[in-house]
MDAnalysis code that builds the backbone (N, CA, C; Angstrom):
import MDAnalysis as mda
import numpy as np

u = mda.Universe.empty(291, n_residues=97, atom_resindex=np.repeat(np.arange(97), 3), trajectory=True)
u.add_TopologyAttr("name", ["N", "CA", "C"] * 97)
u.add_TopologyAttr("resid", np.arange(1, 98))
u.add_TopologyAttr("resname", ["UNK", "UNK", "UNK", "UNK", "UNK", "UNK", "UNK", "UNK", "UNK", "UNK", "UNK", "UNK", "UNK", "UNK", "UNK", "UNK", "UNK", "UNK", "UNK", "UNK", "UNK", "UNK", "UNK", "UNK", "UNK", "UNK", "UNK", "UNK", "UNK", "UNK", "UNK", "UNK", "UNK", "UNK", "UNK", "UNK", "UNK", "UNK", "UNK", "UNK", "UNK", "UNK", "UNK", "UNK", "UNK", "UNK", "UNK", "UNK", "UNK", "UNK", "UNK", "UNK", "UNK", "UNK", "UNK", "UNK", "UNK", "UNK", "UNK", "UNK", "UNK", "UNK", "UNK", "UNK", "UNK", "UNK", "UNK", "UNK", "UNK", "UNK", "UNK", "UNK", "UNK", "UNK", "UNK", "UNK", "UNK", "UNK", "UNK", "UNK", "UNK", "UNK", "UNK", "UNK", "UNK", "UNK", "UNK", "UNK", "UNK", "UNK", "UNK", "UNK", "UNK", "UNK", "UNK", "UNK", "UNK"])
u.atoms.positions = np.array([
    [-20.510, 28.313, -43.916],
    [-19.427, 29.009, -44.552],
    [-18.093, 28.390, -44.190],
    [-17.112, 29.645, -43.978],
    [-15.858, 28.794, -43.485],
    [-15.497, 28.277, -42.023],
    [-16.500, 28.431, -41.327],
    [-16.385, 28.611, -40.091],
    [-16.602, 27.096, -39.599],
    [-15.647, 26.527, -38.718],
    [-15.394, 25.030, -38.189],
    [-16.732, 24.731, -37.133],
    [-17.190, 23.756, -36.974],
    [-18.055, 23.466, -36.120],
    [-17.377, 22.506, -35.224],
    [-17.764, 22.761, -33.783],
    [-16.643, 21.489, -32.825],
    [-17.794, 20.278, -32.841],
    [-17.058, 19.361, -33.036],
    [-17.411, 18.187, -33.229],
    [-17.967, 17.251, -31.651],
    [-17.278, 17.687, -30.800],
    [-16.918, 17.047, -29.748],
    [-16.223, 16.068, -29.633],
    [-15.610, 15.679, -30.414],
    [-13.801, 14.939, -30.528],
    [-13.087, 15.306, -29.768],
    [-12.640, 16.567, -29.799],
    [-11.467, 17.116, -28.960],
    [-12.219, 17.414, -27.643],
    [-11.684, 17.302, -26.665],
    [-12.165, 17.527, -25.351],
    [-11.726, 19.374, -25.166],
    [-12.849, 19.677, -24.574],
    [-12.456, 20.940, -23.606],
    [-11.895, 20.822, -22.724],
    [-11.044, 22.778, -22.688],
    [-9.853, 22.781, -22.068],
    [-10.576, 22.375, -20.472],
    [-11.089, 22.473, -19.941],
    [-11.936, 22.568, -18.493],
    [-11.787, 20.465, -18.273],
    [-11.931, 19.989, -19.297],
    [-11.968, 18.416, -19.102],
    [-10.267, 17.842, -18.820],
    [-9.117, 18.723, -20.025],
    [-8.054, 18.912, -19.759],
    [-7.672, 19.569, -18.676],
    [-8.149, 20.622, -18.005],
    [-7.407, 20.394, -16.713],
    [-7.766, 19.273, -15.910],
    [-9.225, 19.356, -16.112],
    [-9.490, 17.708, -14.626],
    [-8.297, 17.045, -14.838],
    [-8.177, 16.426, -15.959],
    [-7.262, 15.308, -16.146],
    [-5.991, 15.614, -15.652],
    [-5.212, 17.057, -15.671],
    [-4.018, 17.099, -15.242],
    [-3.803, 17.021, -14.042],
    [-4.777, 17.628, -13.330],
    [-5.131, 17.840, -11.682],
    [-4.988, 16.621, -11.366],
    [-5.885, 15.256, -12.052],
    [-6.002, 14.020, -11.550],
    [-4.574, 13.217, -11.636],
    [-4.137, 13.645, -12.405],
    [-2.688, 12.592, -12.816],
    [-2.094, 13.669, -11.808],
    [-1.975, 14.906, -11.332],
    [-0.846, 15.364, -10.194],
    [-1.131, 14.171, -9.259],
    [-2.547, 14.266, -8.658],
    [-3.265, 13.788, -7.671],
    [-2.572, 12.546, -7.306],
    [-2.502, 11.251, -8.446],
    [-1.850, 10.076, -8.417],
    [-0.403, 10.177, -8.425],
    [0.232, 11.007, -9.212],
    [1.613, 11.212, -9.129],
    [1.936, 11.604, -7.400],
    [1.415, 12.367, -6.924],
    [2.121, 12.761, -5.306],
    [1.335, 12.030, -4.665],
    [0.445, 11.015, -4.712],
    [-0.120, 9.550, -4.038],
    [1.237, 8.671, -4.057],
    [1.377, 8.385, -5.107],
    [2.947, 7.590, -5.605],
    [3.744, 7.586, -4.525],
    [3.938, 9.233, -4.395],
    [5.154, 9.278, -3.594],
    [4.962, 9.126, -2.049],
    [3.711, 9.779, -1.797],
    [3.398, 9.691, -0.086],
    [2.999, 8.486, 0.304],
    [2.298, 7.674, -0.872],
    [1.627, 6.340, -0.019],
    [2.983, 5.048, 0.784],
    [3.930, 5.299, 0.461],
    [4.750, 4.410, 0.895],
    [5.323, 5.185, 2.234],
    [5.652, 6.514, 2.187],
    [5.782, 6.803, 3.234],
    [4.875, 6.914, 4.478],
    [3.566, 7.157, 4.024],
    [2.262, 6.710, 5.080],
    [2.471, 5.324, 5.100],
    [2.414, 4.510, 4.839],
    [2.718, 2.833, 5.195],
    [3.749, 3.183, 5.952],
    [4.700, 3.350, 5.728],
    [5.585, 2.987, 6.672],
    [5.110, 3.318, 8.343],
    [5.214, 4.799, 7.912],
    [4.789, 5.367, 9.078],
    [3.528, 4.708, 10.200],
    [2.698, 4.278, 9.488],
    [1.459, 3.588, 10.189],
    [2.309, 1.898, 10.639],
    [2.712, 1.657, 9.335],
    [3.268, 0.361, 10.286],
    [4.163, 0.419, 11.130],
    [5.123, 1.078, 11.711],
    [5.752, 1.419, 12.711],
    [5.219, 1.836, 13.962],
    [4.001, 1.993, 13.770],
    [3.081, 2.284, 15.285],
    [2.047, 1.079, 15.117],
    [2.010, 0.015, 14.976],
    [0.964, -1.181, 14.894],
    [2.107, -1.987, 15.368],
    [1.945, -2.261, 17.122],
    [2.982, -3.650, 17.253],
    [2.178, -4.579, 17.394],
    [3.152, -5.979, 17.666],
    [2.639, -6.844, 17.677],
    [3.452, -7.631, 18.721],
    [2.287, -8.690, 19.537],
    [2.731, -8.569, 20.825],
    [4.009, -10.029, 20.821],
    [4.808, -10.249, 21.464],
    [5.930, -11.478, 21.710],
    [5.428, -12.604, 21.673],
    [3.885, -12.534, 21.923],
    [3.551, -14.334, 22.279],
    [2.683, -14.718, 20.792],
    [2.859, -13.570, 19.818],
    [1.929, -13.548, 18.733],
    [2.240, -15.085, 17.784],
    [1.277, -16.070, 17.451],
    [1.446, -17.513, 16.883],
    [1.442, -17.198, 15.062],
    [2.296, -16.827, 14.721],
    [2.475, -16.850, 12.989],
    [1.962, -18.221, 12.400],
    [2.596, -19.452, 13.332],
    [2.430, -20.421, 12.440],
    [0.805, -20.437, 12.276],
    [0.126, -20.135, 13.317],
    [-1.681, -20.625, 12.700],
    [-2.152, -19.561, 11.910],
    [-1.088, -18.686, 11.212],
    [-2.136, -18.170, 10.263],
    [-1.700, -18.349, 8.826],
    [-2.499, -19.275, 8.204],
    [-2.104, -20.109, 6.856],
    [-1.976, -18.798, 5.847],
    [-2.414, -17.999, 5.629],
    [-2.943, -17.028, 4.539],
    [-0.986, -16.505, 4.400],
    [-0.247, -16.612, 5.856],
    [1.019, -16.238, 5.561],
    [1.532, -17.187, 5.082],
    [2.836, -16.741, 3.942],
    [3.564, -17.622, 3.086],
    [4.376, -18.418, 4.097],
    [4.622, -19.673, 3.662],
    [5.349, -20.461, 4.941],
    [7.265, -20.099, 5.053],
    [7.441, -19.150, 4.344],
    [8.924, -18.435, 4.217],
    [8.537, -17.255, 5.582],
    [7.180, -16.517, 5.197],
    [7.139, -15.849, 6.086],
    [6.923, -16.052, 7.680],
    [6.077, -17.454, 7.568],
    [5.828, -17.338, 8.943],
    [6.774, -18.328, 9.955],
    [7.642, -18.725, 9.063],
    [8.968, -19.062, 9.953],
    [9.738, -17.948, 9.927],
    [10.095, -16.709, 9.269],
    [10.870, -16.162, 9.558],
    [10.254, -14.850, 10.738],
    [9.397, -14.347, 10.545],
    [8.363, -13.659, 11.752],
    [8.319, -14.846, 13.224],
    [8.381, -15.958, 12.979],
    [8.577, -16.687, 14.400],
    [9.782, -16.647, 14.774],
    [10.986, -16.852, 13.897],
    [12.241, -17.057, 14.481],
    [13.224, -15.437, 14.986],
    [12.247, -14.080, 13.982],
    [12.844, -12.907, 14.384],
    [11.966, -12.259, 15.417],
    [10.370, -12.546, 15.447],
    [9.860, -11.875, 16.499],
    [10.018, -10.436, 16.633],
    [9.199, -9.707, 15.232],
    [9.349, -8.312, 15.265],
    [8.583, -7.655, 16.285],
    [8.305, -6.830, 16.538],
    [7.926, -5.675, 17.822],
    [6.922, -5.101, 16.695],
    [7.230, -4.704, 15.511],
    [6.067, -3.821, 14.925],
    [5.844, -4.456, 13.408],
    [4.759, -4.164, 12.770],
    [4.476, -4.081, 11.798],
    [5.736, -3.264, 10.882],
    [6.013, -2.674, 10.809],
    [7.038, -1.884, 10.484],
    [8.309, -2.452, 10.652],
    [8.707, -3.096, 11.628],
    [10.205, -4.119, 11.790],
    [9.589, -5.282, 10.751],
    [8.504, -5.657, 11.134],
    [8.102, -7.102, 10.165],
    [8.385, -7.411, 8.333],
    [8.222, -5.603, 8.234],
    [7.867, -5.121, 6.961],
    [9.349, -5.219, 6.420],
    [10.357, -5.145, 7.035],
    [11.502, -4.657, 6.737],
    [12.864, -6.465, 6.540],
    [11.807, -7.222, 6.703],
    [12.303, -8.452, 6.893],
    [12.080, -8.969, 5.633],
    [13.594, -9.725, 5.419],
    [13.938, -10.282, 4.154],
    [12.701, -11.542, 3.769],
    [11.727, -11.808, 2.644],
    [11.042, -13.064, 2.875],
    [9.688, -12.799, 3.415],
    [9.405, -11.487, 3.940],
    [8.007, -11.249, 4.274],
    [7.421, -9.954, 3.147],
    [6.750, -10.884, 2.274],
    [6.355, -9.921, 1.375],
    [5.413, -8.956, 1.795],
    [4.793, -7.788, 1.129],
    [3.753, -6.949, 0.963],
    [2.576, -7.908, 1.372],
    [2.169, -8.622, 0.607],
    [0.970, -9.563, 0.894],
    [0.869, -10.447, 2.415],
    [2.306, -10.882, 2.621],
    [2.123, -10.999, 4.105],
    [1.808, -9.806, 5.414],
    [1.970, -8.777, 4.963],
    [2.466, -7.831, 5.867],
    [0.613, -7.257, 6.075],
    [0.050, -7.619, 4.498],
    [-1.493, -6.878, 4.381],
    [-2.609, -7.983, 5.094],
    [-1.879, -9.445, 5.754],
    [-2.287, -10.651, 6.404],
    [-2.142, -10.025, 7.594],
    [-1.621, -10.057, 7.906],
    [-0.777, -9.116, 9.679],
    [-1.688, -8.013, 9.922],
    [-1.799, -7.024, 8.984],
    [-2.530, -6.179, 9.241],
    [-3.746, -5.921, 9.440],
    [-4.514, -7.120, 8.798],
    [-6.461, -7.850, 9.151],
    [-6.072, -8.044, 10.061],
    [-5.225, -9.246, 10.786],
    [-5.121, -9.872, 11.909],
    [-5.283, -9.087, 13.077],
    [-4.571, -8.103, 12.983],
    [-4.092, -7.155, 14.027],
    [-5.310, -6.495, 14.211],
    [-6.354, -6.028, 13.203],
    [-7.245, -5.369, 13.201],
    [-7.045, -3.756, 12.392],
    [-6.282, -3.551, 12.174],
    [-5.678, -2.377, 11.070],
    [-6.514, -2.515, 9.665],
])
């Protein structure tokens, strides 16, 4: 008669919430994951006699400038002009983190 049959095209409302729940989920990840980095790298030091130059995987911008400033933490390292993200995630295998 006149009566619509669901197709299963449109998703149920129960699938629409997952999805909203999940995008909060990533949205306030967004915001905390940089502040958990920080925070964790600021308690991971690293010791004065530590040799940058033998570890190739760091960019060679970085590992002259980590030799010539000689940060104390992961977190000072992080904050240095020339030591990218990708160096900092080198440091952090190294270290054992």
């Amino acid at each position: 008669h006149g009566a619509t049959r669901r197709t299963g095209a449109l998703p149920r409302l129960e699938e629409l919430r997952e999805l909203r729940f999940t995008a909060n989920q990533v949205a306030v990840e967004r915001i905390r994951r940089p502040r958990l980095d920080r925070y964790l790298g600021a308690a991971v030091r690293l010791h004065d006699t530590f040799d940058y130059t033998g570890l190739k995987a760091l960019s060679i911008e970085a590992r002259q400038k980590l030799t010539n400033v000689r940060p104390r933490t992961i977190g000072q390292a992080s904050r240095i002009s020339g030591v990218s993200p990708a160096d900092i995630s080198v440091l952090l295998v190294h270290v054992g983190r």
